[in-house]
N, C-alpha and C positions, 0 to 999 in steps of 0.2 A: 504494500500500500504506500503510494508516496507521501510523504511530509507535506502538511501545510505551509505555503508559501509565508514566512515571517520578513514582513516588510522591515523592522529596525536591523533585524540581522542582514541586510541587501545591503539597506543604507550603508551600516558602520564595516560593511566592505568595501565598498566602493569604495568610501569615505578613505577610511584604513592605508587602499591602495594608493588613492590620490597621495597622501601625508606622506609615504614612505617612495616616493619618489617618480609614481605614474603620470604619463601624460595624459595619456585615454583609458579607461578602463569598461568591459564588457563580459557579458557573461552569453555561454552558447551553449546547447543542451548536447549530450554525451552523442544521443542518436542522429546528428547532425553530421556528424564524421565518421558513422558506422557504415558509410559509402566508401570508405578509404583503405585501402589495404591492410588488414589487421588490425585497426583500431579499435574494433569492437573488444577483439581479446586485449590488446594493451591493457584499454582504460576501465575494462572489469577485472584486469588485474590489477591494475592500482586501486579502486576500488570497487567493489563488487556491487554494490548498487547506488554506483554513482547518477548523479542526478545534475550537475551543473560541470560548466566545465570555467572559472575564473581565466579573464585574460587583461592582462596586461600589456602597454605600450610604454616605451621611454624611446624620446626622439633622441636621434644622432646631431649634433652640431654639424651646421652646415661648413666651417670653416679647413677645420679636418681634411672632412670630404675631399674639400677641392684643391685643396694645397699635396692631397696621397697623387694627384697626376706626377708631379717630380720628386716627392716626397712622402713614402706610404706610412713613415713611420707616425706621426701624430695621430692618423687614424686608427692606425693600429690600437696605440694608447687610450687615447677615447672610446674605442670599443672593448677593451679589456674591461678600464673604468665603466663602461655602461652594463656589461652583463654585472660587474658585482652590484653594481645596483639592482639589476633584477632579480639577483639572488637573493637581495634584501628584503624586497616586493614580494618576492615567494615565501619567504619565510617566515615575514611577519605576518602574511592573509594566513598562512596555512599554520602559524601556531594560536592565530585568532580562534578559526574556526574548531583548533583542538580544543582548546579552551572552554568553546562555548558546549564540545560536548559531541562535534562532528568530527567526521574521517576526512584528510586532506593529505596531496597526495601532489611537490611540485612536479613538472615536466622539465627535464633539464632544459634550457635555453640553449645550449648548444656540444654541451658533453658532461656524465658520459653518454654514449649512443652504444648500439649493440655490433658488437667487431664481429659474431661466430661464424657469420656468413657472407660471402659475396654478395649475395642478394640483395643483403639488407645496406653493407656499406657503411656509408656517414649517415643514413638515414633514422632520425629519433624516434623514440615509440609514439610520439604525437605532433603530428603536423600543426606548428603554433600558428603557422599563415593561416591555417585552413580554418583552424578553431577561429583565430582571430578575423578571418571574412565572416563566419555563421556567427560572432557575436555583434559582429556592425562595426568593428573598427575602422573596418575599408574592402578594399576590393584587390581581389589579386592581379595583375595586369602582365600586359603580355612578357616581361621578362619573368613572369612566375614571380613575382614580390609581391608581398603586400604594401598597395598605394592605401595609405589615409589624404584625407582634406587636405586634415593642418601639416601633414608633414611631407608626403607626398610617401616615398616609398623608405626616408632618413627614419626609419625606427626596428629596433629589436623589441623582441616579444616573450613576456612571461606566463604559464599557465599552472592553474592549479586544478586538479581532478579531487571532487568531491561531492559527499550525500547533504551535504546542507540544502534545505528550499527556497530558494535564490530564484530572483525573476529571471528570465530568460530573453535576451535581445535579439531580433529579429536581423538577418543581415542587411547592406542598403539595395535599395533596388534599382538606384542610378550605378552605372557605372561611372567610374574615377580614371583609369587612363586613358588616355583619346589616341593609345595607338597611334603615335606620331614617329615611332620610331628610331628617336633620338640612341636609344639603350642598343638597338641592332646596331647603329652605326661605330657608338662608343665600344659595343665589345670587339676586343684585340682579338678574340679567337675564332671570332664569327659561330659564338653558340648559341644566340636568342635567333630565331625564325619569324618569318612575321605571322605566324599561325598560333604561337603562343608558347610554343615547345623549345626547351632547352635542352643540347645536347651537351650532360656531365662529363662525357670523357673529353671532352673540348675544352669545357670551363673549370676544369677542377685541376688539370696539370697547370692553370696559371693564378687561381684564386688560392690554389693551396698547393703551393711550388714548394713551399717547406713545411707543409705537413706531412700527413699520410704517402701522399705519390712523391715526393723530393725524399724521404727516409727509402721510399721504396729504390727509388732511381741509384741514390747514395752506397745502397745493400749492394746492388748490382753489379756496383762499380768494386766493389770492396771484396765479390768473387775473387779466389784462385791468386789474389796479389800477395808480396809476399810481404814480410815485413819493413822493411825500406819502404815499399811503395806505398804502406798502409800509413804510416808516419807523416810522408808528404802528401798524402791525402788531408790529412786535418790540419794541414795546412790552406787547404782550399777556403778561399771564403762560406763556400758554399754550408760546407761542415758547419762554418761557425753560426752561420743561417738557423741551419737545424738547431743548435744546442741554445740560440735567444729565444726561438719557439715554445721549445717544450720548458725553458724556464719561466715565459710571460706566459705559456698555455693561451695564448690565442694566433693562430694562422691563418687571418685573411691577409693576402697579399694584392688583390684588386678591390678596388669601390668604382669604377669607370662605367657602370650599369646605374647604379643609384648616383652619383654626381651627375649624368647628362640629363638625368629625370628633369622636366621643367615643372610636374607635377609641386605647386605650394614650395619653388624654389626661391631660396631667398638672394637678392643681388649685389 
């Protein structure tokens, strides 16, 4: 039987996320993503009779953004900086909700993800774009982002999976990007389509040139050599790529999709 909808409890969520560092906040119901591969099972196994699904927005400064064309390192920073903020946002809804007596349950924002399989990849147990379209944050657009209003496609995304009776927000039914094609042009690898589809093995040897595929490429290189050649290997810059990565723990090395956005761009 589900829980009656408690309006104060909605509020001082909302409320909550706003305080602890949200720009938009939205809630989308569990069975709204049970179209998506797996997600059904995911998020009844975070929780088993979940009933809402909390999302959160925190915008990216546009300034970052646009200076990562010759200079990726500040973005990079600002993005670090911006998921521990949404770690914050997570933690504080979801120990709200313990509190009050409910099951809550965050979505990583970006790791960890499930390695066991090819299959599955970098891909997270819950699609936060997707939760965040069906809560009305915005609309996903043709480079596969979520565009909002106020930010255009400059924001990362928090969720929390939970039984609490939380209203539930409709997603918009205007569309937000106008397909203008700025984002085809901008990407260096020619992975966005103008049909809506992005091809990952294009975009992910250059978005994450020292994560996952640049350790991989590194491995390869590190076959069959002998010691000598292993030594002047970490000498390579490249090397030392990999080892600021996994100490900052974040590896976006492109923003060139979301800077050409004009979408709520600022000048």
């Amino acid at each position: 039987m589900s829980k009656k909808y408690d309006a104060r409890l909605d509020k001082e969520i909302r409320k909550l996320a706003m305080k602890s560092g949200a720009d938009i906040v939205g809630v989308c119901s569990p069975e709204s993503l049970y179209k998506l591969q797996d997600h059904e099972l995911r998020i009844k196994e975070m929780v088993s009779d979940a009933s809402a699904i909390v999302v959160a927005a925190v915008r990216m400064f546009p300034a970052p953004i646009e200076c990562s064309q010759s200079n990726v390192r500040p973005a990079q920073y600002e993005t670090y900086c911006l998921y521990g903020q949404l770690d914050r946002i997570a933690f504080d809804v979801s120990r709200y909700l313990d509190d009050s007596g409910y099951r809550a349950v965050s979505i990583p924002a970006f790791l960890p993800v499930e390695m066991s399989t090819a299959k599955r990849g970098l891909i997270g147990d819950v699609s936060l774009r997707h939760a965040a379209e069906e809560a009305g944050l915005g609309r996903i657009g043709i480079n596969r982002l979520l565009i909002t209003k106020e930010f255009g496609p400059r924001v990362r995304i928090a969720g929390i999976v939970t039984n609490a009776p939380l209203k539930i927000d409709g997603r918009l039914k205007e569309e937000i990007c106008n397909k203008c094609g700025a984002c085809i042009k901008a990407c260096p690898t020619g992975a966005i389509s103008e049909d809506g589809k992005v091809d990952m093995k294009k975009c992910a040897p250059e978005i994450l040139k020292y994560g996952l595929p640049g350790l991989i490429g590194v491995a390869k290189k590190y076959m069959g050599k002998g010691e000598k050649e292993i030594v002047e290997m970490t000498k390579d810059p490249a090397y030392w790529e990999l080892w600021q990565t996994s100490v900052l723990g974040n590896f976006y090395y492109c923003f060139k999709c979301i800077a050409s956005c004009p979408i709520a761009k600022k000048q």
